[in-house]
C-alpha positions in Angstrom: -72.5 79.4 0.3 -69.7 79.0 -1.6 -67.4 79.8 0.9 -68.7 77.1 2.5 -69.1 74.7 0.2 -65.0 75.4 -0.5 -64.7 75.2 3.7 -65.9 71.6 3.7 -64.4 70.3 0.5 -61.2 71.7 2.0 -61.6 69.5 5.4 -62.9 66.8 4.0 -59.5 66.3 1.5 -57.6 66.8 5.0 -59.4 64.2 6.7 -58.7 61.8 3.5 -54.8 63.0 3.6 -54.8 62.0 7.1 -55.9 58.3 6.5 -53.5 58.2 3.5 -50.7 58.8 6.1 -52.0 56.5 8.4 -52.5 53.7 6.4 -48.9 54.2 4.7 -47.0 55.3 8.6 -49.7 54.3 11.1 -49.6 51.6 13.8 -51.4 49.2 12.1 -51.9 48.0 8.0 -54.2 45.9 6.7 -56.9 46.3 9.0 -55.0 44.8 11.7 -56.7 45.6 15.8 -54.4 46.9 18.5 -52.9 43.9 20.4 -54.0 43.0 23.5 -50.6 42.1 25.6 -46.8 41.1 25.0 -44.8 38.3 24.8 -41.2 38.4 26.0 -39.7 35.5 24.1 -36.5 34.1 25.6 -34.1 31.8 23.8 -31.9 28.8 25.3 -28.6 28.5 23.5 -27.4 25.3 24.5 -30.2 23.8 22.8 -30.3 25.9 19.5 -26.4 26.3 18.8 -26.3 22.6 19.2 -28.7 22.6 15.9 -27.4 25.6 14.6 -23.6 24.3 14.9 -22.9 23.9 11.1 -23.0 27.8 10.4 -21.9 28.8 14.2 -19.3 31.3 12.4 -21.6 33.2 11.2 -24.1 33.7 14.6 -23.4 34.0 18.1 -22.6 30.0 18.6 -19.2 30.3 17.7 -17.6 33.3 19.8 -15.3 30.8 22.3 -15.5 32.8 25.7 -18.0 35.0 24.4 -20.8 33.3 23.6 -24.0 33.1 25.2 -24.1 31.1 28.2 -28.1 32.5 29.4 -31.1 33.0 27.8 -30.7 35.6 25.4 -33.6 37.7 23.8 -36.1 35.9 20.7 -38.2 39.1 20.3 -40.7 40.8 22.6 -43.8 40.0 20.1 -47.4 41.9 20.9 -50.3 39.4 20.7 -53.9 38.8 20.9 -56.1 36.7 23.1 -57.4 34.3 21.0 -53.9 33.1 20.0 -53.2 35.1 16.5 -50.6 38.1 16.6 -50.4 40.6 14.2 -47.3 41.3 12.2 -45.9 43.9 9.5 -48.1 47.0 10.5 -46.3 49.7 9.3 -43.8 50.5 6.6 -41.1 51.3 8.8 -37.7 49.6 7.5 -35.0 49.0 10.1 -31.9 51.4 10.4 -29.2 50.2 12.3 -28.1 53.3 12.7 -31.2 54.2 14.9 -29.9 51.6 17.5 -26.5 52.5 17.6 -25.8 53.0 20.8 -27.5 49.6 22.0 -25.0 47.7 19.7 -23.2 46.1 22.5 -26.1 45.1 24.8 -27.6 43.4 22.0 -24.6 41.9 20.8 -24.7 40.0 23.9 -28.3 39.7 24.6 -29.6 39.8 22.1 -27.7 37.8 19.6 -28.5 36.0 16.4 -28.6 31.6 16.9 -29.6 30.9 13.7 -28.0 29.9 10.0 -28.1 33.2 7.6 -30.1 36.3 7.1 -34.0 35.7 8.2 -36.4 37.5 6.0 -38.5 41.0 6.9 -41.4 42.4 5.8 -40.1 45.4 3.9 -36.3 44.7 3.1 -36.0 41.4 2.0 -33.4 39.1 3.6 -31.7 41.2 6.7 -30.1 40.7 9.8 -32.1 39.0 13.0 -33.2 42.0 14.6 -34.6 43.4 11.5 -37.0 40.8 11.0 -37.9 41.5 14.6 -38.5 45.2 14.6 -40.2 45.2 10.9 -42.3 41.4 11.4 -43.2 42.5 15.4 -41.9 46.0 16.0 -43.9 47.9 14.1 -46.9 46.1 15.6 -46.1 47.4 19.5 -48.0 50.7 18.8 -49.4 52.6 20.3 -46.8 51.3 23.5 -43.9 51.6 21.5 -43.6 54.1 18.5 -40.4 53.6 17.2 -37.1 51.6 16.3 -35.2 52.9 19.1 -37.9 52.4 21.6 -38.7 49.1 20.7 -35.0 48.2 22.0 -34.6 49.5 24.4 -37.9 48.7 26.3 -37.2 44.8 25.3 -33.6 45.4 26.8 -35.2 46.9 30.4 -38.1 44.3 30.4 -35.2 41.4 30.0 -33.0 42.6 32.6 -35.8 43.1 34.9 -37.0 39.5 35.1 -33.7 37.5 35.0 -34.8 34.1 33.9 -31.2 32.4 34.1 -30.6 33.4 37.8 -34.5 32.6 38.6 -33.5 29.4 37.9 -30.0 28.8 38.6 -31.5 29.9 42.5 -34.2 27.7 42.4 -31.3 24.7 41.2 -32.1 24.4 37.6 -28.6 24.8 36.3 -27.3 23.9 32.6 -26.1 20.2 32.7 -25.5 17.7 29.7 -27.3 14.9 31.8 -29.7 16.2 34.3 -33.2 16.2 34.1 -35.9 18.5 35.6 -39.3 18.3 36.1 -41.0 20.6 34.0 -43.3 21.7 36.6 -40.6 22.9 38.9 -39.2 25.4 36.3 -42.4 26.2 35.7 -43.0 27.0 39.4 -39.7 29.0 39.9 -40.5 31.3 37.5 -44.1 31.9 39.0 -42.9 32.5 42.6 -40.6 34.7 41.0 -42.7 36.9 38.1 -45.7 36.2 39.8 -47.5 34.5 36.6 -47.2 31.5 34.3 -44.6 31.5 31.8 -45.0 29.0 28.5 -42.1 26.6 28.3 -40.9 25.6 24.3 -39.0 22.5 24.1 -37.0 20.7 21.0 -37.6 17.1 22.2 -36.7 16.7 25.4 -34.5 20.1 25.9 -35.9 23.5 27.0 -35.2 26.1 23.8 -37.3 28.8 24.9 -39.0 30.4 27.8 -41.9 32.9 26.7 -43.0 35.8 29.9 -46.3 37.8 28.9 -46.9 41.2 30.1 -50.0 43.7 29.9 -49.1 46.4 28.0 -47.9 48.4 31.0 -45.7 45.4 31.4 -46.9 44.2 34.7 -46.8 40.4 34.6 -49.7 38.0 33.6 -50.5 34.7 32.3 -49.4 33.5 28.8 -52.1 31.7 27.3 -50.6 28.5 26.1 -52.5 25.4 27.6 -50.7 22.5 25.7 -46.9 22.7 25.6 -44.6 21.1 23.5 -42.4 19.8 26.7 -42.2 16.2 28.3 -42.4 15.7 32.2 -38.9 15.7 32.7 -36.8 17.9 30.4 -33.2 19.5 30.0 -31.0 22.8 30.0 -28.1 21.4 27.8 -24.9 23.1 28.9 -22.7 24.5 25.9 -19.5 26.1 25.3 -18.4 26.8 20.9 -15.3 26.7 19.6 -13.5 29.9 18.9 -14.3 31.1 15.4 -11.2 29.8 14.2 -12.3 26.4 15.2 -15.7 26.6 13.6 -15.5 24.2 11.3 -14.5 21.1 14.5 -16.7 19.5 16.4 -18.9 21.9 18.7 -17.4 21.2 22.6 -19.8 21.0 25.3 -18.9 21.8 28.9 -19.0 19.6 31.8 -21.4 19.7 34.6 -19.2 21.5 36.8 -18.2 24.3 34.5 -21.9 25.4 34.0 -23.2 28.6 34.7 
């Protein structure tokens, strides 16, 4: 009787080690449900280096031929239906080191548009794609499991639905005084992706382009039903000064040395 008294004290502090662990390195903290799909969040940098401008030298505004000239990668952020995301779910701190060979691509595609360090869940003030793995990341599970993965499935999924030339096909081209109708943007992408994107705009100009995915990634509807956009909005067209030249007057490019 003993013996199997011992037997079930025995599993019953393995069962309690094993929720230890998961609370500390599981998917999810704080009581936080599975998501339910993803967001692929896509950023426009004519429209955010021309607010970011002050501090290009120290993001991707300011790299003269170099810089972005198509939407680059936000995050790919797992959400829920109802409009909530979670965020922070485990304690798993980011390591550039894990990611080393996807310096390059994300460099370019991945670039920071914004002033300073943005702050993570567990390492205080960090680079940009810190705060995405830690704040979004960790939250991808049980899709994605790790640092690495996170990447490089964000990478795949952004070169597989090419926004810029969706649009650049369709005649939506960066210019500094055209104007589109939103719903025609809205329309390309669909034909394209086969579902409705959400459109983000800073007053009149398009900042960011948001694609949602099941979590095989197979297209589907993002949820927004309001948007932040006018009828008629912009693509700004931008080219920075050289780092060198930072601290000038941002140049724009003309119409006919867009995209």
């Amino acid at each position: 009787m003993a013996s199997l008294s011992a037997r079930i004290f025995l599993c019953f502090a393995l069962m309690m080690a094993t929720c230890l662990m998961i609370g500390v390195n599981g998917s999810l903290e704080g009581g936080q449900r599975e998501f339910d799909y993803f967001a692929l969040s896509l950023q426009w940098p004519g429209t955010i280096c021309r607010r970011t401008r002050h501090c290009c030298s120290s993001n991707a505004c300011c790299r003269g031929s170099n810089s972005p000239t198509e939407f680059t990668i936000h995050g790919l952020w797992p959400d829920y239906n109802d409009g909530t995301w979670p965020s922070c779910c485990a304690r798993s701190q980011f390591d550039v080191k894990e990611i080393s060979t996807l310096l390059d691509a994300l460099e370019k595609y991945w670039p920071s548009l914004y002033c300073g360090q943005t702050s993570t869940c567990f390492s205080g003030k960090g680079i940009f794609w810190a705060h995405e793995w830690e704040k979004h990341g960790t939250c991808s599970s049980p899709v994605v499991r790790d640092e690495y993965s996170y990447f490089i499935t964000t990478l795949n999924v952004y070169f597989k639905y090419n926004v810029t030339k969706i649009l650049n096909e369709a005649g939506y081209v960066p210019s500094n005084s055209e104007r589109y109708p939103l719903g025609g943007i809205v329309s390309a992408i669909q034909n394209s992706f086969q579902a409705t994107p959400e459109v983000i705009c800073s007053k009149d100009a398009v900042e960011e382009i948001r694609l949602c995915f099941y979590k095989d990634f197979k297209p589907r509807n993002c949820l927004a039903s309001k948007t932040s956009c006018p009828k008629y909005v912009s693509l700004p067209a931008y080219l920075s000064l050289g780092r060198e030249e930072s601290e000038s007057d941002v140049a724009w490019i003309s119409d006919g040395e867009a995209l």
